[in-house]
Steps between C-alpha positions, in 0.01 A plus 500: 500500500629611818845365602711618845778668300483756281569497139637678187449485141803338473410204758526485909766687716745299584651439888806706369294781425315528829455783731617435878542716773802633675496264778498211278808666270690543825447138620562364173793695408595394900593869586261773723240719336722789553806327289221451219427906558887560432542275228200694323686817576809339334240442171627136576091332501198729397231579738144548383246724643162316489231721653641576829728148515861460415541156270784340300488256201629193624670456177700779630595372820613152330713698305690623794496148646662381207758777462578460852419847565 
């Protein structure tokens, strides 16, 4: 059975575990793409290298909405 999300072993991703891309971080996280760029220098949010993209988990960027990062 085909479905439009992918899934595990362990059951379907969640939304938290999603991969979106820098533009969407930024906008979420209501700061530039180039803030995001420092606050992966400052190991504050993890970038991922997917092929030749840059994405985040959005779990991570909820994080830093809820720390108030």
């Amino acid at each position: 059975m085909l479905t439009n999300q992918p899934q595990f072993s362990s059951g379907q991703i969640t939304d938290t575990d999603r991969l979106i891309t820098k533009a969407v971080a930024a906008r979420l996280l209501s700061v530039s793409t180039r803030t995001l760029d420092r606050l992966c220098s400052k190991d504050l949010i993890q970038k991922l290298h997917v092929g030749g993209s840059v994405r985040f988990r959005m779990s991570d960027v909820q994080k830093i909405i809820q720390q108030g990062v």
